[in-house]
DOZA-332674 format. One line per field, with one value per atom (N, C-alpha, C): x, y, z; atom name. Coordinates in steps of 0.05 Angstrom, whole numbers. Last residue first. Layout:
<recs>
c1	X;... .
c2	Y;... .
c3	Z;... .
at	CA;... .
</recs>
This chain:
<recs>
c1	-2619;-2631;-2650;-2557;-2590;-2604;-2520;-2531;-2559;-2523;-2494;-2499;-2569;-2565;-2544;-2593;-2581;-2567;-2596;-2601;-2584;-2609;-2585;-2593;-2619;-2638;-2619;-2596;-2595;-2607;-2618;-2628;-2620;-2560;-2574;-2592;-2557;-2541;-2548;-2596;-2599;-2580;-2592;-2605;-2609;-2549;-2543;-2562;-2566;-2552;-2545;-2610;-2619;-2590;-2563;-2579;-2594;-2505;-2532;-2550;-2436;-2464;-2485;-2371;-2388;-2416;-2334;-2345;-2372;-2309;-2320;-2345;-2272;-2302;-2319;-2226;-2231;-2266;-2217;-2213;-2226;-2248;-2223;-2224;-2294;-2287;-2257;-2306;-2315;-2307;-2297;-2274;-2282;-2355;-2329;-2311;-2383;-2385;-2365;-2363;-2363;-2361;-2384;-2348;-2343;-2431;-2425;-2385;-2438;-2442;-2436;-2429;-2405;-2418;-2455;-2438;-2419;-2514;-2504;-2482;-2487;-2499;-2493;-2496;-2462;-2474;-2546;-2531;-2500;-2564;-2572;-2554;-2533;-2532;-2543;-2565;-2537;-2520;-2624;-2614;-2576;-2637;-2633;-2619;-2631;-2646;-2650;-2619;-2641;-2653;-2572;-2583;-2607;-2549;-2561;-2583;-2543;-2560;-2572;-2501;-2524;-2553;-2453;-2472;-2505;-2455;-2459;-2468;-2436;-2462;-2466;-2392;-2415;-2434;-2357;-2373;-2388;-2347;-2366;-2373;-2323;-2346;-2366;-2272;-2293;-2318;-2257;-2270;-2277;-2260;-2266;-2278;-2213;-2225;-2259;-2181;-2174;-2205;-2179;-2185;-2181;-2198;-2182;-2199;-2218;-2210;-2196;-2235;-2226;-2206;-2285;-2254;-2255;-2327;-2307;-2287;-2351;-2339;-2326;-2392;-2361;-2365;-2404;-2406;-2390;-2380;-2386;-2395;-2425;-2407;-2414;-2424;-2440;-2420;-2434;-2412;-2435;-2443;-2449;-2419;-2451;-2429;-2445;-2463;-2468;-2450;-2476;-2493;-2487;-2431;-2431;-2451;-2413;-2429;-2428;-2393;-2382;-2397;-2388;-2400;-2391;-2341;-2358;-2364;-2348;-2347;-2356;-2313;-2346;-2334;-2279;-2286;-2318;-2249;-2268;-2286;-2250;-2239;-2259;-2261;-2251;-2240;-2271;-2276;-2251;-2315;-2282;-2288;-2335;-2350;-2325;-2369;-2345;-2345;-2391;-2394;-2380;-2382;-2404;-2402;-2303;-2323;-2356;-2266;-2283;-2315;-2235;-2231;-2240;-2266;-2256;-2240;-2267;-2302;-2288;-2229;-2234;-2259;-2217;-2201;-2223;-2262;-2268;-2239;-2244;-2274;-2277;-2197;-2197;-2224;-2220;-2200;-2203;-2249;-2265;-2246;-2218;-2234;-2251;-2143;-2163;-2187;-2093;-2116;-2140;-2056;-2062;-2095;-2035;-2009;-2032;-2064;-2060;-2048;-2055;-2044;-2053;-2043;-2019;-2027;-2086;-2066;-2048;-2122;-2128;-2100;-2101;-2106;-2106;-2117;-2095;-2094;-2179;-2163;-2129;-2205;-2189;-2183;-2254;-2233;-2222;-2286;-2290;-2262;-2323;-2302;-2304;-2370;-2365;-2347;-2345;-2375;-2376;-2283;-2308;-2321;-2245;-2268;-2281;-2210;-2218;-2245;-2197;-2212;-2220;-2159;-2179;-2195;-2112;-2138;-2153;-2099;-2117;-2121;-2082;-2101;-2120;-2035;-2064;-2075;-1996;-2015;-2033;-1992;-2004;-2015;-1959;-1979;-2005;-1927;-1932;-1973;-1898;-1900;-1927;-1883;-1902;-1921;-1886;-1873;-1893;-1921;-1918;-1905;-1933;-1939;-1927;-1931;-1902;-1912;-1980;-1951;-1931;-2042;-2017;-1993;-2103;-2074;-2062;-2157;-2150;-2118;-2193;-2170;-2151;-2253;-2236;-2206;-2301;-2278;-2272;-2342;-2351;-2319;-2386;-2369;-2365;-2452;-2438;-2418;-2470;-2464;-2451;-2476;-2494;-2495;-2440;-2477;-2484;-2399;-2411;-2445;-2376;-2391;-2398;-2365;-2388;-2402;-2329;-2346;-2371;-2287;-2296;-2323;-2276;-2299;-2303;-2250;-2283;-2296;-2209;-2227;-2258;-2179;-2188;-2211;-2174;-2193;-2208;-2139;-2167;-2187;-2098;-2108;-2142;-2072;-2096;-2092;-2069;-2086;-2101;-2022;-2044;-2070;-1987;-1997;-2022;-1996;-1992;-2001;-2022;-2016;-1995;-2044;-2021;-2006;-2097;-2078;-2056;-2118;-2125;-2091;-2127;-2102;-2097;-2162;-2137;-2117;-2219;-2201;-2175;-2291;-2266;-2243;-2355;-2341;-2311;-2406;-2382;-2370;-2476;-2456;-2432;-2510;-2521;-2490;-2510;-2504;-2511;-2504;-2524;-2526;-2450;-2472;-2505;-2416;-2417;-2445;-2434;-2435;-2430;-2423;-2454;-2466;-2365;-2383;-2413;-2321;-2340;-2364;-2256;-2269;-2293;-2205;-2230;-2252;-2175;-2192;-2211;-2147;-2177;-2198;-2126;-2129;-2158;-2096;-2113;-2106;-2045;-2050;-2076;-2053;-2033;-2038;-2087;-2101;-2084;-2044;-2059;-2070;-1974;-2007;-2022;-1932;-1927;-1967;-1937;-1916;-1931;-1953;-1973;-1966;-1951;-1942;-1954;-1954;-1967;-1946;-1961;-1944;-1958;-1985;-1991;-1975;-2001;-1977;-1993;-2019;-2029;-2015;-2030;-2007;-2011;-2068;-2070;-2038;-2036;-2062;-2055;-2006;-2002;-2027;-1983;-1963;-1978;-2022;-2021;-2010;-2008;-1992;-2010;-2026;-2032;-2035;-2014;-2001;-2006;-2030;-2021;-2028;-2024;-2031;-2016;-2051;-2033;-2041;-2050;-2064;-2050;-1998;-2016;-2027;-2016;-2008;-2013;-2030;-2002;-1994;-2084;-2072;-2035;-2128;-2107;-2083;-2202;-2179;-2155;-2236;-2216;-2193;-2298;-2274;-2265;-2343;-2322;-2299;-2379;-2390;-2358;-2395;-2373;-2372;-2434;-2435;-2408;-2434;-2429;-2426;-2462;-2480;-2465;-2413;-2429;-2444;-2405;-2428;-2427;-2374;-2401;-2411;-2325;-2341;-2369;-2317;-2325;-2342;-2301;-2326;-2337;-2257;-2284;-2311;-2228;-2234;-2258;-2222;-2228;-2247;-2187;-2217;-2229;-2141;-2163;-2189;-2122;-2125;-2146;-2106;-2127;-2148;-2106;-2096;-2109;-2106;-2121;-2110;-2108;-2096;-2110;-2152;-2153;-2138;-2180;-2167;-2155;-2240;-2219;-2204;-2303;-2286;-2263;-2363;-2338;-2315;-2430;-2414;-2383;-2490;-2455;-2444;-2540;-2535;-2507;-2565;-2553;-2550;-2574;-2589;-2584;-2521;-2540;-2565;-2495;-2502;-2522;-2478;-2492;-2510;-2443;-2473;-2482;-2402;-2425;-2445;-2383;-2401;-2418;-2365;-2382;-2403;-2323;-2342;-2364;-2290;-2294;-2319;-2282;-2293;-2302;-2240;-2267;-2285;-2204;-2220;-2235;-2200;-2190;-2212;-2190;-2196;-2174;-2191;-2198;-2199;-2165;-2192;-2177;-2142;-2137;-2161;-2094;-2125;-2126;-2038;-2040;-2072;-1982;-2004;-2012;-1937;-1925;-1955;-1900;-1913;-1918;-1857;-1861;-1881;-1854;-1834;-1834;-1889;-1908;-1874;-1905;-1878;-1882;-1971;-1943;-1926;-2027;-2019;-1978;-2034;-2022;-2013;-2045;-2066;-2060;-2033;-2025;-2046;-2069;-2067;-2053;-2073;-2069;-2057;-2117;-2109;-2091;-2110;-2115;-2101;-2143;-2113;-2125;-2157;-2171;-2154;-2165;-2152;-2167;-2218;-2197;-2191;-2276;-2260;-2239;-2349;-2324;-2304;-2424;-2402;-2368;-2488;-2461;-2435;-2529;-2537;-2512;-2542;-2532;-2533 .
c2	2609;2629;2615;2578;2566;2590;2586;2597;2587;2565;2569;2576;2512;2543;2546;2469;2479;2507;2408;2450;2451;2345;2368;2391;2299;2312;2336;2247;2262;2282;2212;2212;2236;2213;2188;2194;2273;2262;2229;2279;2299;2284;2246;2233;2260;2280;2243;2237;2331;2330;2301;2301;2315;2324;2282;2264;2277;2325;2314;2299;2299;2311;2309;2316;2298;2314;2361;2348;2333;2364;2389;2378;2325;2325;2344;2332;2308;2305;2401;2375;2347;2418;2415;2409;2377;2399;2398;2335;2365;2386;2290;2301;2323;2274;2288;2302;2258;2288;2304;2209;2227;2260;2184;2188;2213;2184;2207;2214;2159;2187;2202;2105;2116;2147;2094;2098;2120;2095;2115;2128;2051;2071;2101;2014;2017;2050;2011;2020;2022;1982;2018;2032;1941;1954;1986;1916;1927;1937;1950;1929;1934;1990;1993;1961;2001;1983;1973;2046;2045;2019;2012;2013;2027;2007;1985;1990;2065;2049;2015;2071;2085;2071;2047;2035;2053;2080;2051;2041;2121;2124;2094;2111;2129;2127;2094;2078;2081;2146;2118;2103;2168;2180;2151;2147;2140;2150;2149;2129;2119;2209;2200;2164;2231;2224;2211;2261;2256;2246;2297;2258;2249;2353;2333;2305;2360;2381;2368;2333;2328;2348;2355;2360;2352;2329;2343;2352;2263;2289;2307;2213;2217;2255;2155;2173;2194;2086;2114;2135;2023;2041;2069;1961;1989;2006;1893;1917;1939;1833;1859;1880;1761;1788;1818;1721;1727;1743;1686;1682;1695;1704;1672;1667;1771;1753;1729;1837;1804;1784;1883;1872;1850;1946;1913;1902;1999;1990;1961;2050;2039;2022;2080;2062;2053;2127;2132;2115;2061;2097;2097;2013;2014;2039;1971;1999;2010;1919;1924;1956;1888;1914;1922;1824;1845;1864;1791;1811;1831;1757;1747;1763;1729;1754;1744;1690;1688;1710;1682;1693;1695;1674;1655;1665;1734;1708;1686;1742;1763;1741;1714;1713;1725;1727;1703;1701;1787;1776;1745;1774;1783;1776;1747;1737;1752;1798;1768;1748;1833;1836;1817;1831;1824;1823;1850;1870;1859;1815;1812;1831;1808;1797;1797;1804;1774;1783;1856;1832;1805;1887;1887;1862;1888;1878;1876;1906;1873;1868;1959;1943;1906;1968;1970;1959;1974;1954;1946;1968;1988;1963;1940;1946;1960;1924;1954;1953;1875;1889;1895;1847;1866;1876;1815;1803;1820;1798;1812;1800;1764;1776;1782;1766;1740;1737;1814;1809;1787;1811;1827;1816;1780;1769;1787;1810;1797;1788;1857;1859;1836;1834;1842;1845;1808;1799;1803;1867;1840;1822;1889;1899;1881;1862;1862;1874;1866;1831;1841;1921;1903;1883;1948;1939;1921;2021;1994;1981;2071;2063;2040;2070;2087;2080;2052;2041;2051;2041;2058;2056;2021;2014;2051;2008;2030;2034;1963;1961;1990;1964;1973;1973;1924;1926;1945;1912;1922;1934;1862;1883;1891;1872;1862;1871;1845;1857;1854;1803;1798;1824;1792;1808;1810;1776;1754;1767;1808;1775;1763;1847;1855;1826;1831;1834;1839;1821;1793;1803;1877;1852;1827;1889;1901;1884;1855;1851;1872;1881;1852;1849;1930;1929;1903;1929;1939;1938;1906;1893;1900;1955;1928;1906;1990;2008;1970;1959;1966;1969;1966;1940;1940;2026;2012;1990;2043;2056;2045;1996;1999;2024;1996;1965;1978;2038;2036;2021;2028;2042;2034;1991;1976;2002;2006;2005;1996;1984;1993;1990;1993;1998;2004;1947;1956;1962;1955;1953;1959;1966;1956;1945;1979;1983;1958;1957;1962;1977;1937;1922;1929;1979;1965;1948;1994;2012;1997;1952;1958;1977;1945;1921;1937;1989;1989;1973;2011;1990;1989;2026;2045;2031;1980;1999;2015;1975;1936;1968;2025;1993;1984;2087;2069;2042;2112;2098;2090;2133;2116;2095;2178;2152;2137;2213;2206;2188;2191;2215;2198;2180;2183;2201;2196;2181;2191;2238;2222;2204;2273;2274;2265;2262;2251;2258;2296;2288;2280;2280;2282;2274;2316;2302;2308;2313;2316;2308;2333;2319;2344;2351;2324;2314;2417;2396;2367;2418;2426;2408;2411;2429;2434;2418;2415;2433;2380;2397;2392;2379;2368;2385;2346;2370;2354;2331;2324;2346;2308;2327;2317;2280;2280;2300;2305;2306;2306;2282;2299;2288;2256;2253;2267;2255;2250;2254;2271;2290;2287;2260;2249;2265;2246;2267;2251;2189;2210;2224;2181;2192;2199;2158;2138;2155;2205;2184;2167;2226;2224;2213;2219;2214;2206;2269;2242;2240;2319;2296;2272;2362;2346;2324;2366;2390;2376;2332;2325;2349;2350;2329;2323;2396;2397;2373;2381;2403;2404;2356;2341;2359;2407;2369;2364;2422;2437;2413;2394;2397;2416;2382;2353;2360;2428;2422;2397;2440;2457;2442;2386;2401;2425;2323;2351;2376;2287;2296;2321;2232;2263;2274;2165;2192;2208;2138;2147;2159;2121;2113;2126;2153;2149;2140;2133;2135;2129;2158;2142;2142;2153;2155;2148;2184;2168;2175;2228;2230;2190;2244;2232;2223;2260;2291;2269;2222;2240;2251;2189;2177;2199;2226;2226;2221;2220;2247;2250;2171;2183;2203;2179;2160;2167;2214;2227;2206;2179;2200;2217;2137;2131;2161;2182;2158;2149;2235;2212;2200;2318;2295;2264;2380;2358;2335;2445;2424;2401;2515;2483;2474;2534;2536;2511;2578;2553;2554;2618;2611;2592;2602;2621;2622;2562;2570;2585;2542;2573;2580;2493;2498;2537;2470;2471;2487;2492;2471;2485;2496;2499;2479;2541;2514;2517;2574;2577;2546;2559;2577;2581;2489;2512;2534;2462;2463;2494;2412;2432;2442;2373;2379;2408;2331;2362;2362;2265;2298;2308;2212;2236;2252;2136;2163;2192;2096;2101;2135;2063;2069;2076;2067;2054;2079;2048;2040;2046;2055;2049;2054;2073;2050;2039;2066;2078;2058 .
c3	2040;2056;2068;2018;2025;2044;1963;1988;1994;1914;1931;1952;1894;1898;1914;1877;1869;1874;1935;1920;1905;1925;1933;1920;1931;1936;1945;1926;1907;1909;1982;1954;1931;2004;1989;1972;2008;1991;1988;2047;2016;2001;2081;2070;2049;2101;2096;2076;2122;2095;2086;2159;2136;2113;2202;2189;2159;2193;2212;2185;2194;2174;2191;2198;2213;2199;2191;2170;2170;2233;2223;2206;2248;2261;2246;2238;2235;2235;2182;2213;2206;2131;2148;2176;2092;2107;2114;2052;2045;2059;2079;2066;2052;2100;2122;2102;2057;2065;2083;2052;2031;2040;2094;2090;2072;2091;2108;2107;2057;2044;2074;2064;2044;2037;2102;2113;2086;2074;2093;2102;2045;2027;2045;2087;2074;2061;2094;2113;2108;2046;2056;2073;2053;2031;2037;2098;2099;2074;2115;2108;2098;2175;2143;2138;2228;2230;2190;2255;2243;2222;2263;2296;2278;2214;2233;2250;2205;2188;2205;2241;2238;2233;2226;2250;2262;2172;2172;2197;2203;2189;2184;2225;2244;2220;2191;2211;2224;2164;2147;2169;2189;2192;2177;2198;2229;2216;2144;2158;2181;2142;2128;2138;2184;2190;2174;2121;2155;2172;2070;2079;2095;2061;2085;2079;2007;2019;2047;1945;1975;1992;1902;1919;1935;1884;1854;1865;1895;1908;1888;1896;1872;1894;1936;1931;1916;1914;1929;1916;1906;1895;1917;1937;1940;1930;1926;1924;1919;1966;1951;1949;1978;1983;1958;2023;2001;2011;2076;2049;2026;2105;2101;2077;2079;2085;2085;2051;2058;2078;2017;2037;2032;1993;1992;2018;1969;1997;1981;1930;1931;1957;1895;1892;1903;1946;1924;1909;1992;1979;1966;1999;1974;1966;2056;2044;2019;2079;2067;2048;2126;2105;2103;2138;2137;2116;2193;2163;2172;2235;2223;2196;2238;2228;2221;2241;2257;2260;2199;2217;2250;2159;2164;2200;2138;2150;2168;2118;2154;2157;2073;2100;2127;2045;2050;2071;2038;2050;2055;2005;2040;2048;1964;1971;2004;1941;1951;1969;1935;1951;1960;1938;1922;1943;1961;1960;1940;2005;1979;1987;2058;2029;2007;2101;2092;2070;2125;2150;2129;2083;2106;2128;2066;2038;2068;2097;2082;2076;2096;2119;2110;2037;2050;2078;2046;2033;2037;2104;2086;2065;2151;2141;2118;2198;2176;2171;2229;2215;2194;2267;2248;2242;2318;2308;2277;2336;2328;2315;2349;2364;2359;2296;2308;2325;2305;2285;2290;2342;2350;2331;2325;2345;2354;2287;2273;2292;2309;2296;2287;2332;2361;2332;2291;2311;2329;2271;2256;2267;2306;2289;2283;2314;2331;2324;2259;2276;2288;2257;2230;2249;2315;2298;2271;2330;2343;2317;2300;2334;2353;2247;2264;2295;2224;2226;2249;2249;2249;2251;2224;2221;2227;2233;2236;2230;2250;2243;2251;2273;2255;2258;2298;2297;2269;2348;2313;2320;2377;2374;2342;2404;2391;2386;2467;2455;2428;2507;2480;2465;2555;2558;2528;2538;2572;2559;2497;2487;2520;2528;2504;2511;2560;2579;2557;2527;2541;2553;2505;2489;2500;2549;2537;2519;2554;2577;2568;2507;2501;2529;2517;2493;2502;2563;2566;2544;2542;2563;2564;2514;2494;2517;2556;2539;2520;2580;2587;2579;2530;2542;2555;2491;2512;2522;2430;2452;2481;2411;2404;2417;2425;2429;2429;2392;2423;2431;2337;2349;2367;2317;2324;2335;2358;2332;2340;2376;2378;2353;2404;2381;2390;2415;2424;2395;2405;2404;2419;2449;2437;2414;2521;2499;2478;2570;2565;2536;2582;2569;2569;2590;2571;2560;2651;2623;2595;2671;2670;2650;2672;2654;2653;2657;2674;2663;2655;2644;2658;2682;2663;2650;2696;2717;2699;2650;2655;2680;2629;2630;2639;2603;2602;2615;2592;2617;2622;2533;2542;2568;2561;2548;2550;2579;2590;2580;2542;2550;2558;2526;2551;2559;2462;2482;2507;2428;2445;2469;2380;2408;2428;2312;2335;2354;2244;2258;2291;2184;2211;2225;2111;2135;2169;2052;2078;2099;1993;2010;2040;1960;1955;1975;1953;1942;1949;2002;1977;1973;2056;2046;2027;2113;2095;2077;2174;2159;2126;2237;2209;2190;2305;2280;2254;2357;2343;2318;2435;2414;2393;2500;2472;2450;2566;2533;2512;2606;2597;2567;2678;2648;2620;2725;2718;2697;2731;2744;2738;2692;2691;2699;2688;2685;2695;2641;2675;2677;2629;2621;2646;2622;2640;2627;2614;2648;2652;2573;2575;2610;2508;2537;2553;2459;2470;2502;2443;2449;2455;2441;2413;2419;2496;2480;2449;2514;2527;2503;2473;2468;2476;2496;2462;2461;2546;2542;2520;2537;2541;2547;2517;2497;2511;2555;2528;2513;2593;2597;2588;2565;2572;2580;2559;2541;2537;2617;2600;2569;2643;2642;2617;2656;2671;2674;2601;2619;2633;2601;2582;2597;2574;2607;2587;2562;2552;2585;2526;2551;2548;2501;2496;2523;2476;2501;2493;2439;2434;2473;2412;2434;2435;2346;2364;2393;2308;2324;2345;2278;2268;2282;2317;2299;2281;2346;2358;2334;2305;2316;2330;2303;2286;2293;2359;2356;2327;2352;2368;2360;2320;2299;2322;2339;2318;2313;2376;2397;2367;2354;2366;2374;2334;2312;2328;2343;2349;2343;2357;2330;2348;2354;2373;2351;2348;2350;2363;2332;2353;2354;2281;2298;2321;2298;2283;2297;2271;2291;2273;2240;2258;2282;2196;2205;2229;2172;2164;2180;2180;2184;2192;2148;2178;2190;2080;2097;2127;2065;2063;2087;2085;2082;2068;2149;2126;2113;2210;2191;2158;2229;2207;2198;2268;2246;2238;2323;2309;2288;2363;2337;2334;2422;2414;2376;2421;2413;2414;2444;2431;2442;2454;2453;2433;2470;2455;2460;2455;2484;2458;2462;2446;2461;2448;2467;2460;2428;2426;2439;2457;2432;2425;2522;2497;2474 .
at	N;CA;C;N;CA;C;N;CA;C;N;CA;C;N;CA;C;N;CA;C;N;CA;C;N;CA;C;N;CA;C;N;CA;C;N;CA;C;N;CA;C;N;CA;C;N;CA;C;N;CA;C;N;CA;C;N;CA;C;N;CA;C;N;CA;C;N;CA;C;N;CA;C;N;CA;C;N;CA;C;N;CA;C;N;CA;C;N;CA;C;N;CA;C;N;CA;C;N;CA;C;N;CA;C;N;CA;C;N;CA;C;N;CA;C;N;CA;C;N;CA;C;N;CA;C;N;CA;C;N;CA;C;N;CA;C;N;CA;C;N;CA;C;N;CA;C;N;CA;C;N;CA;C;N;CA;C;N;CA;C;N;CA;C;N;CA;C;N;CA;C;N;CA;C;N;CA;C;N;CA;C;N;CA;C;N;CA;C;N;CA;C;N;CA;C;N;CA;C;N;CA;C;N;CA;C;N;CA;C;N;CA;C;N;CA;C;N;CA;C;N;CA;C;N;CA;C;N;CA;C;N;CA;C;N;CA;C;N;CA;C;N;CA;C;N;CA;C;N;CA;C;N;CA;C;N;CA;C;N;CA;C;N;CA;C;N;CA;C;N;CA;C;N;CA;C;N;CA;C;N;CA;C;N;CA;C;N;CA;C;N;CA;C;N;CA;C;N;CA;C;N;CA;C;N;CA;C;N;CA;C;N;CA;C;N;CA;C;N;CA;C;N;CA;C;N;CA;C;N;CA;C;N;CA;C;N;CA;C;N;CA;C;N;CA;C;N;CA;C;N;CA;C;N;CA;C;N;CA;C;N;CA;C;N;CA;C;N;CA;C;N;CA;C;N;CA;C;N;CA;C;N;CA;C;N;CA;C;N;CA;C;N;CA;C;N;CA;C;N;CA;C;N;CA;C;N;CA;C;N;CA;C;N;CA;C;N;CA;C;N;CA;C;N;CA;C;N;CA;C;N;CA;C;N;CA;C;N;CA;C;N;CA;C;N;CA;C;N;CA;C;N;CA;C;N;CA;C;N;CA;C;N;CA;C;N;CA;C;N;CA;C;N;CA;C;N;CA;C;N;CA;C;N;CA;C;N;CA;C;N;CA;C;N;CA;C;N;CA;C;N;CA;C;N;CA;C;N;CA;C;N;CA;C;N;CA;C;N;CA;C;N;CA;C;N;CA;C;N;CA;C;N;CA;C;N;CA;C;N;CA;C;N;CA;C;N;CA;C;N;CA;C;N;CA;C;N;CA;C;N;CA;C;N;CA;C;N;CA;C;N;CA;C;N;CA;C;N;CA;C;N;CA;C;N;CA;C;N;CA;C;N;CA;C;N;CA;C;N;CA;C;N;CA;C;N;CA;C;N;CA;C;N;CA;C;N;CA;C;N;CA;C;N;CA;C;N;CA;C;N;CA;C;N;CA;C;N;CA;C;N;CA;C;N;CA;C;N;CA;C;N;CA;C;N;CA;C;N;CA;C;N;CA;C;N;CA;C;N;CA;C;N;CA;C;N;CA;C;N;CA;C;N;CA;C;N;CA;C;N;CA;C;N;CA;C;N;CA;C;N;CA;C;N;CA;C;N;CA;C;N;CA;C;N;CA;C;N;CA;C;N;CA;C;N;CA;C;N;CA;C;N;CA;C;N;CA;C;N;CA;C;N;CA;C;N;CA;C;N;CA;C;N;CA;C;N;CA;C;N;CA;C;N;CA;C;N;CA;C;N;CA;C;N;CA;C;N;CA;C;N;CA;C;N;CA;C;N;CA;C;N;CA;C;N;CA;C;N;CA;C;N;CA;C;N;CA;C;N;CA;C;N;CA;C;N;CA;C;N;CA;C;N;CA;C;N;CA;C;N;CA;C;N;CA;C;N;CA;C;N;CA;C;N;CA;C;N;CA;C;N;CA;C;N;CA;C;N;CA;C;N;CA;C;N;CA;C;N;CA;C;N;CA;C;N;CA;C;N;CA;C;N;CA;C;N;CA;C;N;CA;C;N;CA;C;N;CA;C;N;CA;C;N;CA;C;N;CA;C;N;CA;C;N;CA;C;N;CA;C;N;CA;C;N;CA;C;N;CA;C;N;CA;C;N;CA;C;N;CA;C;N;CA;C;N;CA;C;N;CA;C;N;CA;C;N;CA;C;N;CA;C;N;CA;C;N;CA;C;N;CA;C;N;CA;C;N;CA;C;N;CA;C;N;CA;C;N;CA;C;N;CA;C;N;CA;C;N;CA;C;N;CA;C;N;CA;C;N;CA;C;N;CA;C;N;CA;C;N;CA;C;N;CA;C;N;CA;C;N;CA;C;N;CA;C;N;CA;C;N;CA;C;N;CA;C;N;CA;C;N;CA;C;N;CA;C;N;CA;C;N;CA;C;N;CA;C;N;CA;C;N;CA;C;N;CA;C;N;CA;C;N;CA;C;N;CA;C;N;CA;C;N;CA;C;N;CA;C;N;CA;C;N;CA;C;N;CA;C;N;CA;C .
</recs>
């Protein structure tokens, strides 16, 4: 596989009615988690992805991994989880521009991830490792198993490729702060937020964190600006790639697994890292065009209508 990456995946569900989730009475049900969402891009972008995870065995764990093996990701180290069930999670939208997510995840099957789900032969035949700072923060266990995937990336000359991914309400500031930055320490690529920057070094200036996360131990670091644009970070140099402009953001929910699914896109095609930010910042672009985490995810021909500007004019494509 070309890419590699382990972590939790909810059942989504959403309000048929936007408003106070209080009124609500049915609701639609999807699927959405930051590794298994940046997967299935690399699928829909003509990739090979492989997702690690446990899914409780219960309707809802083997909905999920039916969705998933059917969007092209390779699901070989997922395991049902006869003890534990499928975390789920609720996303309330009351009103333009205010988006709430509430998480029921305590005690779920991924939770009980460790070092056993871990399988070195599947790892290293991959080309990257991709992981995020949620995983860690799930359970002891769960960042036993991050840190023994990237001992097993760096034994076989994989590379890893870190996102941060920050979730306050999971785990304490301290605690926060320290698995992130010895994850970052590991990696060979970190995708960070700006807000992420500003919470583990105390300051949102973009040359200032780019010369932290290098020092770090980072070969390049692709710091993400929102609407703004993305900066590169390099021992030789640094770039700024402006974004893509959108006239509505319709969900900003999974927006930056989709940028990493296109940015490790652009690598593994092999684009110089300005092209490959370019990719990343139009597939972010395009996720927030839809509702859910995945809906959005673009196949390679709408990527490259929106790099080159090569967009219909017409409301309907017959």
């Amino acid at each position: 596989m070309d890419v590699v990456t382990a972590g939790e995946t909810m059942a989504l569900f959403t309000p048929d009615q936007k408003g106070l989730m209080r009124y609500a009475h049915s609701y639609s049900r999807k699927f959405g988690g930051a590794e298994s969402n940046m997967a299935i891009g690399l699928a829909r972008l003509g990739h090979q992805a492989g997702w690690i995870s446990r899914v409780g065995e219960d309707e809802l764990g083997k909905a999920m991994l039916h969705f998933i093996r059917g969007e092209g990701v390779n699901t070989d180290r997922v395991t049902l989880d006869a003890e534990a069930p499928t975390g789920l999670y609720f996303k309330e939208f009351r009103k333009a521009g205010d988006i709430r997510v509430q998480y029921y995840r305590k005690g779920s099957a991924a939770s009980r991830m460790s070092t056993e789900d871990i399988d070195e032969n599947y790892i290293k035949q991959a080309k990257y490792l991709h992981i995020s700072g949620i995983t860690p923060a799930l359970s002891d266990t769960c960042r036993e198993m991050l840190f023994e995937a990237i001992k097993i990336a760096k034994r076989n000359g994989v590379k890893v490729v870190f996102d941060p991914n920050l979730r306050r309400s999971l785990w304490s500031e301290e605690e926060a702060r320290e698995t992130l930055l010895a994850l970052a320490a590991k990696a060979d690529i970190i995708l960070p937020g700006l807000a992420e920057g500003a919470f583990l070094f105390g300051t949102e200036d973009p040359a200032e964190l780019g010369r932290l996360f290098l020092q770090q131990g980072a070969e390049e670091v692709v710091l993400k600006a929102g609407d703004h644009g993305t900066y590169y970070f390099h021992n030789e140099g640094s770039k700024f790639v402006p974004a893509f402009s959108v006239d509505t953001v319709v969900d900003p929910v999974g927006a930056g697994d989709g940028f990493a699914a296109g940015y490790l896109s652009g690598l593994l095609d092999n684009l110089s890292p300005t092209e490959a930010i370019r990719r990343g910042n139009a597939v972010g672009a395009l996720v927030t065009q839809a509702e859910g985490d995945v809906e959005g995810l673009p196949e390679r021909a709408d990527v490259e209508s929106l790099v080159n500007e090569n967009i219909s004019t017409e409301d309907v494509q017959r």
